[in-house]
N, C-alpha and C positions, 0 to 999 in steps of 0.2 A: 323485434325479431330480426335475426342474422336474416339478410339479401340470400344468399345458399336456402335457407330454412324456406324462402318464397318460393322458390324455383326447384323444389325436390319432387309434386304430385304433379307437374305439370306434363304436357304431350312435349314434342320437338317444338311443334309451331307453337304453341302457348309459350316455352320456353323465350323463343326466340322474339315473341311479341313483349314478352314481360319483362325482359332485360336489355331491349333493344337502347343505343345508346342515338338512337338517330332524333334530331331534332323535332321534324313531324313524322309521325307515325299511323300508316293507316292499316287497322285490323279489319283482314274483311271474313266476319265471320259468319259462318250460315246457320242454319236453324238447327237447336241441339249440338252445338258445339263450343260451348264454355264459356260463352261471348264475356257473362258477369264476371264468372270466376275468374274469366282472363284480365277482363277491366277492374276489379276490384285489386287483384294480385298485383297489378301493372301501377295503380294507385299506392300501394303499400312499399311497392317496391324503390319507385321514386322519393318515398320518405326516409325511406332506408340508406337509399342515396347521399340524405342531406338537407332535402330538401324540407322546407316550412309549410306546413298545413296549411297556415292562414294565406300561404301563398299561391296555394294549388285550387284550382275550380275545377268541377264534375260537376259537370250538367249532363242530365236527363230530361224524358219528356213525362213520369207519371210522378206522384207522392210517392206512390206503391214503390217503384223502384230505389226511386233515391232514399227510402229507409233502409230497402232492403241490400243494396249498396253502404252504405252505414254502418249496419251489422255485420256483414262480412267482410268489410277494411275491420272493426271493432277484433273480429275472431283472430286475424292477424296479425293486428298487432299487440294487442293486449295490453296495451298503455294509455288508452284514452285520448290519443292524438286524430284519433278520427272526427270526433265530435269539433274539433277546428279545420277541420278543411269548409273551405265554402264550396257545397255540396246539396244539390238542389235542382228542382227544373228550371228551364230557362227560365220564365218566369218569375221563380222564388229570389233567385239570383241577383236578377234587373229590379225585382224591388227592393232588395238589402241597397243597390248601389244607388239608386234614384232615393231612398230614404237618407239615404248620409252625404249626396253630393249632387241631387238634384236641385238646390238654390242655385246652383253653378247658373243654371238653366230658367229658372226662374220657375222652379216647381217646389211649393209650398213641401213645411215637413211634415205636414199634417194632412196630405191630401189622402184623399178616398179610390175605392176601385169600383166601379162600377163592374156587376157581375153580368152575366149574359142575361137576365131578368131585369137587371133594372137598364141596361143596353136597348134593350126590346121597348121598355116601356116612355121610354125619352123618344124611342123614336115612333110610335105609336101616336104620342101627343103631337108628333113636328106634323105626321101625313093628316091627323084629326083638324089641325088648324088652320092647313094650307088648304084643306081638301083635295091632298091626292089621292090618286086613285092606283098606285106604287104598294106591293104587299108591303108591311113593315119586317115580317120575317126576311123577306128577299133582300129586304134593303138593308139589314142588317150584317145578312151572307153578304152582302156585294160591299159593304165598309170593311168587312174582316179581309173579303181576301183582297181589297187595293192596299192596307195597312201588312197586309204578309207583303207584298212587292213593296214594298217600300214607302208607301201613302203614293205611288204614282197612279193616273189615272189609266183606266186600259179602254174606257168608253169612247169608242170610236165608229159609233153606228152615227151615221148622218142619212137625213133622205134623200131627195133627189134635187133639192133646190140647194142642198150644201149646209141648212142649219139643223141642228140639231133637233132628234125627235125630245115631243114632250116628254117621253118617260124620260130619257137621259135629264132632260133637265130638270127633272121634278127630281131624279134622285143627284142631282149636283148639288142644289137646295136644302136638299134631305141632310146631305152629309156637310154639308155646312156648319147649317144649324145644330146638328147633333155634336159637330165641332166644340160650337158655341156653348151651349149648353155643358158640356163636360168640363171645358174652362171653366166659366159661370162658377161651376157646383165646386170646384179646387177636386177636380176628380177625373182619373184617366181609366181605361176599358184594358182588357188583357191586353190587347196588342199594340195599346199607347206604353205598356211597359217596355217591350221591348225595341218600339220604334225609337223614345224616348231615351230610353237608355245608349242606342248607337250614336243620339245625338250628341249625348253628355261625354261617351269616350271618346267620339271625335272631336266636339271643341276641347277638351279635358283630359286627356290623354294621360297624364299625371295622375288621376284616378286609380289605375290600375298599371302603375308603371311595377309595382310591387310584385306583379304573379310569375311565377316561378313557371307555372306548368297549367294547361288545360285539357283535359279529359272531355272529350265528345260521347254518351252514348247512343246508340237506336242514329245513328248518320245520316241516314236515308230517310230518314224523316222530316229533318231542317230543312226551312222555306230559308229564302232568300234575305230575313232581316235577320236570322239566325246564325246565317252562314257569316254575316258581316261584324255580329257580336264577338263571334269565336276569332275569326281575325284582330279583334278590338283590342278581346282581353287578353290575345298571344302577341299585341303591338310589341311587347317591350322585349321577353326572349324568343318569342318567335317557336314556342316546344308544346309542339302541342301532338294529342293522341286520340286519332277519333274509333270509335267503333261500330262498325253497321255491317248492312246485306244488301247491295242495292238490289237483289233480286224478292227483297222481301218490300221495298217501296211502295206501298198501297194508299200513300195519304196525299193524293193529286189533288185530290175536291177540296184540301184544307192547304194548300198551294206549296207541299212538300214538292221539293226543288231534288230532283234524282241526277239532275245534272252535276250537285255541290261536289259532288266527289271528284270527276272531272277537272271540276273547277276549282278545288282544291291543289291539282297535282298541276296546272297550269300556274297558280301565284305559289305554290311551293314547290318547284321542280325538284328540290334534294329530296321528298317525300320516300319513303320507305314501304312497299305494302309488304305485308304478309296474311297471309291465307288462313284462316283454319279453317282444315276439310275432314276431319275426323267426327263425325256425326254421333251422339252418344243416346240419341233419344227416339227415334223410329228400324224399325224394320230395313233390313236391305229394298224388298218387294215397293215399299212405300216413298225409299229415295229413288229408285229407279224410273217408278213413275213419274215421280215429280220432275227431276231433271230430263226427262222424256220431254214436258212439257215446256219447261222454263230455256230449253236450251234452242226453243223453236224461235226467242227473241235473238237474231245476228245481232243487238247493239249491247246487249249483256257483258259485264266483265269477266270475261272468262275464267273460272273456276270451279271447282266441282268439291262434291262430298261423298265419303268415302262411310258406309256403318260400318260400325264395331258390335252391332246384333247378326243375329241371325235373320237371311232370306225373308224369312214368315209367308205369313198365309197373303196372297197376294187380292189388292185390290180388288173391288167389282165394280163397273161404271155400268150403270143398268139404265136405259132408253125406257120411258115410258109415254103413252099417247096424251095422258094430262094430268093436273095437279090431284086432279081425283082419285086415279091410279098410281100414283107416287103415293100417294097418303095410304091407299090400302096397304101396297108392297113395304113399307114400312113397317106397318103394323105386322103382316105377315114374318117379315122378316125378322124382327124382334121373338115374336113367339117360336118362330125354328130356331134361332140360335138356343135362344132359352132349352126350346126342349129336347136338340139337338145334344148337349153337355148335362144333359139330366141334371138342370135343374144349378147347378155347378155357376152359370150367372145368373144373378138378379136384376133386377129394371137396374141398378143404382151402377152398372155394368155399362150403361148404353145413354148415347149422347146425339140428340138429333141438332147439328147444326144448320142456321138458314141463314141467307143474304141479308133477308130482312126481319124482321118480328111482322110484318104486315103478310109475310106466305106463310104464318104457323096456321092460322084458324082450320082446315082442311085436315090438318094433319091432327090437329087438337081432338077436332069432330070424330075422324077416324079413332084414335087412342081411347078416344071415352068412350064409343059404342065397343068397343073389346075389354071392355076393363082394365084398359091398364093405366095405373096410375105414373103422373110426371109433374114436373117441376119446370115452371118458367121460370127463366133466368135475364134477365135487362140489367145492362150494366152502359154506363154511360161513360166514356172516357175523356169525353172533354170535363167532367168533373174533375178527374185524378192527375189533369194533365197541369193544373196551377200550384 
C-alpha cells in the first residue's frame, strides 16, 4: 500500500504519530482514541518506508492483541509481510531470541518453561522439605516481582540485633533452591525469559544488531526488565515507538514501572510526544467525569480528551450504608431501567462490574431472589499475557 493510502482515515494527531520521522517516538494515547489503529498504521507505514519486517519488533502485553495487531497490519497491506515482522508479547519475543541464541549464554536449545503451576509446585516441595513455615503462593509472588527489578533483592527488614528475620531467610533459601532446581530441570519461569534475554543482548549485542525499528505497546505497563529489553533491541538504531496512557497505569502489584516514560525521555532526550485526545468511544458526561478525577493527580502528564459523541446521559455515583444495600439498588436499578424504556433493554443490556469476584456473592444472592438471570464472567490475564 502507497504511504498517502495509510494516512487518508486518519485524525491530525494519528496523522502526525503515523508519519512521524523522529527517531523515538512517544504516542500518548488515551482511552478510545485509536491507540491500535494508530500503532498498527504507524507499523505499516514504516514498512512502507523500506523498512524489513524481519527487522521490525512489536511487542505487546496479551496473545489477544498481538493477533489482533497482525490482522490489521495484514488489512493494510495486503501483501503478507505482516506475518514476518517479529511480532508478539514480550515474552513470545525473549523466547524466539533465547531459542536461537541462548547457547551464547549457556542455555540449552531444548529447554523447558515452567508455567505458574508447575513454578508453585517446585516451590511447594522446597518449603515441604526445609519445613518452612513461608506461604508458597507469597513466595512465589515475592520471586516474580525481585526478577521484574531485575533479580535484585529489595528484602531489607532486619530486627533489632542487625540479623536478618527468619522469614527473610527462609525465603532467601526458598529462592535459591527454586533457582537450582529450574537449572537442574534445563528450565526457566516467565520472568527468567525475559531476565535472561537482557543478559544475552547485553553480552551479545550482535543478536539483534539487525532491528530496523521497535514498536512499544500498552507502555505504561513495562516493569523495569522491560523497559531495558526495549533499549536492547533499539541498541543498534536507536528508532524506536512506544504507545501508552500513563494515566491508565494500574499494574503496580505486578511491578509496572509508570516512571518508564520519564525515564524514557531522560536516556532519549530527542524523544517526540504526540497526544492523541480525540476520544471515539464514551460520552462527553462520562470524559468529563473521568478527568474530573484523574486530573486530581499534580504528577500526571498533562493532557486531556476531547469526545467526538454527544454530552449523554450523565453519570450517577450513588452512596449506599453497605454491601446489602448496594446489591438491593442494583437489582432495583436494573428493573427501572428495563421498565423505564418499555421493555426496549434486555438483561444482555447491563454489565455489573466489581473489583473483585470475592464482592459478587451479595449481589448474586440479590439477582436470584428477583429473577433475574446473569452470567459470570472470570477472565484471567496473566494467561493471555505469554
Amino acid at each position: 500500500m502507497h504511504p498517502d493510502a495509510l494516512l487518508s482515515n486518519l485524525n491530525s494527531a494519528q496523522h502526525a504519530a503515523v508519519s512521524s520521522f523522529a527517531d523515538t517516538l512517544a504516542i500518548l494515547a488515551g482511552p478510545g482514541s485509536g491507540k491500535t489503529h494508530t500503532l498498527t498504521s504507524r507499523t505499516a507505514w514504516l514498512l512502507a518506508q523500506g523498512l524489513q519486517p524481519w527487522n521490525i519488533i512489536v511487542a505487546t502485553f496479551t496473545v489477544k492483541a498481538a493477533r489482533e495487531m497482525k490482522e490489521r497490519i495484514g488489512k493494510l497491506l495486503v501483501n503478507g509481510l505482516e506475518s514476518k515482522l517479529i511480532l508478539g508479547t514480550f515474552h513470545s519475543i525473549a523466547r524466539r531470541y533465547l531459542a536461537r541464541y541462548g547457547h551464547l549464554i549457556g542455555i540449552k536449545k531444548d529447554f523447558g518453561i515452567a508455567d505458574s503451576a508447575d513454578s508453585l509446585a517446585i516451590i511447594k516441595r522446597i518449603v515441604k522439605r526445609n519445613n518452612f513455615n513461608i506461604d508458597p503462593k507469597v513466595a512465589r509472588g515475592r520471586i516474580s516481582a525481585r526478577k521484574a527489578r531485575g533479580g535484585e533483592s529489595a528484602e531489607k527488614v532486619t530486627n533489632k540485633s542487625g540479623a536478618k528475620s527468619v522469614e527473610i531467610q527462609e525465603f532467601e533459601i526458598c529462592y535459591q533452591e527454586y533457582e537450582d532446581a529450574l537449572k537442574l530441570s534445563n528450565m526457566l519461569d516467565y520472568d527468567d525469559l525475559l531476565l535472561r534475554c537482557v543478559e544475552l543482548l547485553r553480552d551479545h549485542p550482535s543478536c539483534v544488531s539487525n532491528v530496523e525499528a521497535v514498536l512499544i505497546d500498552e507502555f505504561q505497563d513495562t516493569n523495569l526488565v522491560q523497559f531495558d529489553l526495549m533499549r536492547l533491541f533499539a541498541a543498534e538504531r536507536k528508532r524506536i515507538t512506544i504507545v501508552g496512557d500513563p494515566d491508565q497505569s494500574i499494574y503496580g502489584f505486578r511491578a509496572a514501572e509508570i516512571k518508564n516514560y520519564k525515564r524514557m525521555l531522560r536516556q532519549y532526550p530527542e524523544t517526540v510526544t504526540i497526544a492523541l485526545e480525540e476520544n471515539y468511544r464514551s460520552s462527553g458526561a462520562i470524559l468529563l467525569a473521568a478527568l474530573n478525577v484523574i486530573e486530581q493527580d499534580s504528577d500526571r502528564v498533562a493532557k486531556s480528551l476531547m469526545p467526538t459523541h454527544t454530552v449523554g446521559t450523565r453519570p450517577v455515583l450513588r452512596k449506599l450504608v453497605g454491601a446489602y444495600k448496594e446489591a438491593e439498588w442494583i437489582v432495583m436499578e436494573i428493573q427501572r431501567c428495563v421498565g423505564m424504556t418499555g421493555n426496549m433493554l434486555d438483561l444482555n443490556d447491563f454489565a455489573i462490574l466489581l473489583r473483585s469476584a470475592a464482592l459478587s456473592r451479595l449481589i448474586e444472592t440479590a439477582l436470584g431472589k428477583a429473577g433475574i438471570a446473569y452470567r459470570m464472567v472470570v477472565y484471567d490475564s496473566m494467561i493471555e499475557s505469554r
